[in-house]
N, C-alpha and C positions, 0 to 999 in steps of 0.2 A: 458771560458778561451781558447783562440786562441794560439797555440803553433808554434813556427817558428824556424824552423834547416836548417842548413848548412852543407855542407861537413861532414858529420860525420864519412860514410863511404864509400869504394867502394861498398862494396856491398849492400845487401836490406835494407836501414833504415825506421823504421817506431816509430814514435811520438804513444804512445800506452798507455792506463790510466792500463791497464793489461795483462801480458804474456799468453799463449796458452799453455794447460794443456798439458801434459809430455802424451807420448804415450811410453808402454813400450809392448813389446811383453813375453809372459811370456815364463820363459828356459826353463819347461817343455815340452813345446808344440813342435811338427813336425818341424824339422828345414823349412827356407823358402829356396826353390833355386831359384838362380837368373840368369838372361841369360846367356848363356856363352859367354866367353870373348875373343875375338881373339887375345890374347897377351900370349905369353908361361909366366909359372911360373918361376923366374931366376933359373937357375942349374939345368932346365928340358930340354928336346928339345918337350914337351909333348905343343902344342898349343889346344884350344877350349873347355880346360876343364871347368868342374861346380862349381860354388860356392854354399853351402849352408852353411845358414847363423843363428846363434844361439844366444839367448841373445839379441835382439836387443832393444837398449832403444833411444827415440828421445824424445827431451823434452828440455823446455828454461831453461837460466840456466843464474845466475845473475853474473854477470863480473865486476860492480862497480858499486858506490853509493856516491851520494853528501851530506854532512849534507846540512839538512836546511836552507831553503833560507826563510824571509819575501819580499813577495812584495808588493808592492802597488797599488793600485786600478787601474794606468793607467798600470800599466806593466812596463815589464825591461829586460835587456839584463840579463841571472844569470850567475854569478861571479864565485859560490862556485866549485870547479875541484872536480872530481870524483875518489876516492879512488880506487885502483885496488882491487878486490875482487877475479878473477879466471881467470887464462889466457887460452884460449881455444887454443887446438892443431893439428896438423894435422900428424896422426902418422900410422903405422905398425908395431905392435910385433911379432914373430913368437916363437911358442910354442917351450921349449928346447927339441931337438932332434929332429927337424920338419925339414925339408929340408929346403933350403932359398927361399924367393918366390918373386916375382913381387909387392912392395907395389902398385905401380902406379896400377895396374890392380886389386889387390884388392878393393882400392876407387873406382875406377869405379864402380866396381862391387855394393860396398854397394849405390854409386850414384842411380843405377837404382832400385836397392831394394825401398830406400825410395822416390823415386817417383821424383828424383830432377835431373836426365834423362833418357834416352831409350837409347837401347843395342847399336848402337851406338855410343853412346856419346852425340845424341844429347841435348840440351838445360842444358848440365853440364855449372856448372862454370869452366873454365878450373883449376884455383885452387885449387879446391875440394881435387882432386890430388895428389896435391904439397906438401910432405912430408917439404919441405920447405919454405910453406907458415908461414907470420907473422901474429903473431895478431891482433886485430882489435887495432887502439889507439880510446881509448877511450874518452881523451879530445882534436879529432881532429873537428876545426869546432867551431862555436858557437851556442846558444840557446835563443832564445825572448819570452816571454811569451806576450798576452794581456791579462791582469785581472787581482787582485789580490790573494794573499793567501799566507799562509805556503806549498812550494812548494819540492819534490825530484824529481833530476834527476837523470837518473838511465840507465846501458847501460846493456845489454843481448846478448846472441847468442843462436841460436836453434841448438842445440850440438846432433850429433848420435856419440854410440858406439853397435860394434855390433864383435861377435867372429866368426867365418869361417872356412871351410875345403875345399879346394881345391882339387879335384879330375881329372885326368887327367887318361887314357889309363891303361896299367901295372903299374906305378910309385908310389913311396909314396906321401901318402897322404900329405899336406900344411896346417898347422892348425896356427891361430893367432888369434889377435884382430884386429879389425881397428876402428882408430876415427877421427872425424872431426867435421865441422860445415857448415850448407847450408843458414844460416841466420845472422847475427849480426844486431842489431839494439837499440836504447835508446829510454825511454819513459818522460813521466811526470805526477808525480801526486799532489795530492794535500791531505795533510794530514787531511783537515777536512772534505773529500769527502770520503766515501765509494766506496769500488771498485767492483763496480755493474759484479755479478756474479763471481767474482775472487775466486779461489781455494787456500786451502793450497800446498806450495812448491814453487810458481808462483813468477815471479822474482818480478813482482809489491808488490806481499805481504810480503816479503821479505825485498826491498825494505825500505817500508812504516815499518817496524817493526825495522830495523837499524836504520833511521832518524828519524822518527816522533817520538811524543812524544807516552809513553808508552799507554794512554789510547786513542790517537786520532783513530775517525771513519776509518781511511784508513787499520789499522791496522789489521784489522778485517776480518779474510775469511768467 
């Protein structure tokens, strides 16, 4: 079965029969520090201080889901729109009684953490960022399948969250959360197909357990 997309998203889209296992760093462990960041913290004049970084969880995360589609053996453009399931966000919380801080320089920060740029800045998405980025739309774009089957389509984002303290010179400490997303993208499966090596949690499996029927092969981690 030959899968074909359009416009779905700006950013990374990948056509995927299964999502990529959830990487979570466990809280007990040694916080990680991340480079330091040439942006002062806001309400400090304290610049080049460290982030380290606690809690951090990156893993796919299912955003919507189409019922069921039949197609037929030459294939077909699919019809059926994709229920919104989880809107992914682009945020900074600062813990009460924390001083106010620099969201923008937090993201960075967790940017380079999870490997999706260097202390720079380089090879970020500038959006990353953007406390005021929007969501992905989900039924932007269309989808063609070749082949037949009982088919889901299904959209995802590779979503981090991770908590932080910023440290800087003499000054108090900057302690929050930050979240985002470094990926969005939609897949297709096929509910009488098994989803060769798929985990539980996985948006594919997921997925295939909202639409397909209760006992089809897809459903199955």
């Amino acid at each position: 079965m030959r899968i074909k997309e359009t416009a779905l998203s700006a950013c990374l889209v990948g056509a995927v029969l299964a999502g990529t296992a959830a990487c979570t760093l466990d809280g007990d462990a040694p916080p990680v520090k991340a480079a330091a960041v040439p942006t002062a913290a806001a309400g400090t004049s304290c610049k080049g201080g460290t982030y380290a970084w606690f809690n951090v969880d990156k893993r796919d995360v299912l955003t919507g889901v189409a019922e069921r589609e039949k197609v037929g053996k030459k294939g077909a453009r699919l019809t059926h729109k994709l229920a919104l399931l989880h809107t992914p966000r682009t945020a900074v919380t600062f813990e009460k009684g924390s001083p106010a801080g620099d969201a923008r320089a937090a993201l960075r920060s967790l940017a380079v953490l999870v490997g999706d740029a260097t202390a720079d800045d380089h090879g970020m998405d500038p959006e990353f960022s953007n406390v005021r980025r929007s969501a992905p739309d989900i039924n932007n774009g269309s989808t063609s399948i070749d082949g037949g089957g009982t088919v889901v389509h299904y959209a995802w984002v590779e979503q981090v969250t991770a908590d932080f303290r910023y440290t800087c010179g003499s000054g108090k400490p900057v302690a929050g959360r930050a979240t985002g997303w470094v990926i969005d993208g939609s897949g297709i499966l096929e509910c009488s197909v098994p989803l060769k090596d798929a985990k539980e949690g996985e948006p594919a499996v997921a997925a295939a357990r909202l639409s397909c029927a209760p006992d089809a092969p897809a459903t199955k981690a």
